[in-house]
C-alpha positions in Angstrom: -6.4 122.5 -39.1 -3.5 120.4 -39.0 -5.3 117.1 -39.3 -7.5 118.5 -42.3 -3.5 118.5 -43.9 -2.1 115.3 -42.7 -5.4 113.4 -44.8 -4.4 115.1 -48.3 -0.5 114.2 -48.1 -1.5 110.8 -46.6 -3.4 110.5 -49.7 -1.4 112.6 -51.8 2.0 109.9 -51.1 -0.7 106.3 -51.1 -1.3 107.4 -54.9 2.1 108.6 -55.7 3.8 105.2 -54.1 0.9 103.0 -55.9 1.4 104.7 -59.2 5.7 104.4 -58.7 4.5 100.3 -57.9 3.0 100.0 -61.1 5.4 101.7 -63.3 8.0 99.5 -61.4 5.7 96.2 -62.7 5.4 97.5 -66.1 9.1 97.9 -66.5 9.9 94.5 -65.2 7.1 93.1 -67.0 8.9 94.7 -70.1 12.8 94.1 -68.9 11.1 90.2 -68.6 9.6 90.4 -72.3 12.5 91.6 -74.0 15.0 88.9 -71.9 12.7 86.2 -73.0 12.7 87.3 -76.9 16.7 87.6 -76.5 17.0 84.0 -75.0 14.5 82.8 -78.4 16.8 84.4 -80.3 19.8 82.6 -79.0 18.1 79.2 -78.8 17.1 79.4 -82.5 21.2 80.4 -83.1 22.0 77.4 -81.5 19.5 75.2 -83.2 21.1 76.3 -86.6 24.7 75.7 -85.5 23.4 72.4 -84.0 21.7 71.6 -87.8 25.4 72.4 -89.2 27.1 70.2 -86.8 24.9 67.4 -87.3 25.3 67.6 -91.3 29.2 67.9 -90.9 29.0 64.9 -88.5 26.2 62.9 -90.7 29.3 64.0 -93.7 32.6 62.6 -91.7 30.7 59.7 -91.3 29.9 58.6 -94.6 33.5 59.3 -95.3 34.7 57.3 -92.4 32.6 54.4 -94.2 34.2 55.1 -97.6 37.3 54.8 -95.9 37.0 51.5 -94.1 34.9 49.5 -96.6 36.8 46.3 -97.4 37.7 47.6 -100.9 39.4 50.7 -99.7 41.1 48.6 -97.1 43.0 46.0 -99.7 43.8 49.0 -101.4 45.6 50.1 -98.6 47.4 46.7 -97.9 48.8 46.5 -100.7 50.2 49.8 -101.3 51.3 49.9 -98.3 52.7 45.6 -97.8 56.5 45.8 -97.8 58.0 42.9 -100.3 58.1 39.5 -99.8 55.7 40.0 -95.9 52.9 37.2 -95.2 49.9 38.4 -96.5 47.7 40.8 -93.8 51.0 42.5 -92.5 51.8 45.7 -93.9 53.4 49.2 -92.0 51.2 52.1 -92.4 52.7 55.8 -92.1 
């Protein structure tokens, strides 16, 4: 009689630990899932503060060129030349 026992809980425990396996899976399948949709979410953050970055780079840029063309640069030189200096030397402040 107390083998006829033994088979049911032998039974009983294979489908309770095979059924705890799966829901185990599920859950990290799911715990995987949403992880994956957070890092997306992050990346496409970045990508939009990278877009801004570039434009304020592509920006400082063109006024970098504004700033050294040779038009901007006599300008300079001469507000700047002190009185009666060869020509080309000049103090900036």
């Amino acid at each position: 009689m107390s083998q006829r026992n033994a088979i049911p809980w032998t039974a009983t425990t294979l489908v309770v630990g095979v059924c705890l396996a799966l829901v185990t899976l599920a859950m990290l399948r799911i715990h995987l899932r949403v992880q994956t949709t957070m890092i997306g979410y992050e990346i496409g953050h970045l990508k939009a503060s990278e877009a801004r970055l570039i434009e304020t780079r592509n920006t400082l840029k063109m006024q970098l060129a504004k700033m050294t063309t040779q038009k901007h640069l006599q300008r300079i030189i001469q507000v700047n030349a002190p009185k009666g200096a060869p020509e080309g030397i000049f103090a900036l402040k």
